[in-house]
C-alpha positions as a Markdown table, in Angstrom:
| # | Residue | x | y | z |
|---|---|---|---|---|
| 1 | Unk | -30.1 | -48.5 | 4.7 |
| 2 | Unk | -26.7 | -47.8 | 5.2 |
| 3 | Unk | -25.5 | -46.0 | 7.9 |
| 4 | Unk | -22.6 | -43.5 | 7.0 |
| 5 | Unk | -20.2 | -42.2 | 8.9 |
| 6 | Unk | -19.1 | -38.0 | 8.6 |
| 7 | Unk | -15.9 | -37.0 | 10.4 |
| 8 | Unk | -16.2 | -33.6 | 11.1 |
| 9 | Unk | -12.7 | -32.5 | 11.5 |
| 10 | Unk | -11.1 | -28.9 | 11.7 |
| 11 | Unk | -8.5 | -28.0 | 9.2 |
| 12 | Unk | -5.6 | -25.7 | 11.0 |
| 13 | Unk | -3.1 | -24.2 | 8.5 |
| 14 | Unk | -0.6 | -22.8 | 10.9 |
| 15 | Unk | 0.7 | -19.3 | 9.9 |
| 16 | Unk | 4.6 | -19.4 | 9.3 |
| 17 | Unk | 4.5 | -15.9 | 11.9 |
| 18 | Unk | 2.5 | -15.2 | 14.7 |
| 19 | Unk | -0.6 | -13.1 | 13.6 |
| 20 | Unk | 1.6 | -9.9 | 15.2 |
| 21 | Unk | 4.2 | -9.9 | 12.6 |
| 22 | Unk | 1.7 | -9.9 | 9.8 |
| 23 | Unk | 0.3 | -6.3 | 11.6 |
| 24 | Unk | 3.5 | -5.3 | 12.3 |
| 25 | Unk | 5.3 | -5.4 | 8.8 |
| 26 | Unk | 1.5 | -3.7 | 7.4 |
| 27 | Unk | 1.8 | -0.7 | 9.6 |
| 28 | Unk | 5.3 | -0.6 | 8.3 |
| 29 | Unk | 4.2 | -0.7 | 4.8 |
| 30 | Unk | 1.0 | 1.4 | 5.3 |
| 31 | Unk | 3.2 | 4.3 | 6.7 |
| 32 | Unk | 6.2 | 3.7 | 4.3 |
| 33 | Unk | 3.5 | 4.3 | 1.4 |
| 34 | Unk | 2.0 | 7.4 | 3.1 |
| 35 | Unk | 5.9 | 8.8 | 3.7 |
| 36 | Unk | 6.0 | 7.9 | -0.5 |
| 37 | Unk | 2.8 | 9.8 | -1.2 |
| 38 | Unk | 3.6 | 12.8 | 1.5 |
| 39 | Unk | 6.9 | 13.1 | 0.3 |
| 40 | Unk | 5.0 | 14.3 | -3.8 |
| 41 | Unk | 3.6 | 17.1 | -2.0 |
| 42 | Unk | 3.7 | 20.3 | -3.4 |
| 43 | Unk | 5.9 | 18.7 | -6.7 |
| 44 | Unk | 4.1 | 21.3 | -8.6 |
| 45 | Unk | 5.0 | 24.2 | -7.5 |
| 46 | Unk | 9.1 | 23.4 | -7.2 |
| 47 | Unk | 10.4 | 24.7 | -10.2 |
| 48 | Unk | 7.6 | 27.4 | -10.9 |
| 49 | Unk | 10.7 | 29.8 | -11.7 |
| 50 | Unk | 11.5 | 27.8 | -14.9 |
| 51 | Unk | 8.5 | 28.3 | -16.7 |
| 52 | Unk | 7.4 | 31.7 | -15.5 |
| 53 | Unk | 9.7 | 33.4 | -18.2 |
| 54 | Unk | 9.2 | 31.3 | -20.8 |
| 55 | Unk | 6.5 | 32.5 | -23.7 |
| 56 | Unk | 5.8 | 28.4 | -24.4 |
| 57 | Unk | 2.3 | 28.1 | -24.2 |
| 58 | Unk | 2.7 | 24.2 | -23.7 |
| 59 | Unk | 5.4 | 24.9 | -20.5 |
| 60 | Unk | 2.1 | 26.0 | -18.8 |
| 61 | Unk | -0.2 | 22.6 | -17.5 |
């Protein structure tokens, strides 16, 4: 019987940024994206006075 040897050892990958930055630049992102989608409210209703005189019945969605 053979006795065998296991090294245990931890691999550390070591971020290229402290794990601060990475939160940083997604709250950045995650309110630049909610600015995007805040910013199509209402998009409907902006140029209602275009297709209320029109007789089209495909102007009306």
């Amino acid at each position: 019987m053979t006795d065998t040897i296991i090294a245990a050892g931890e691999v550390v990958n070591e971020l290229p940024f402290p794990a601060l930055v990475y939160g940083a630049v997604f709250l950045v992102g995650f309110f630049a994206l909610g600015w995007l989608t805040y910013s199509y409210r209402n998009v409907a209703n902006r140029h209602r006075l275009k297709t209320q005189g029109s007789s089209d019945a495909s102007a009306h969605h």
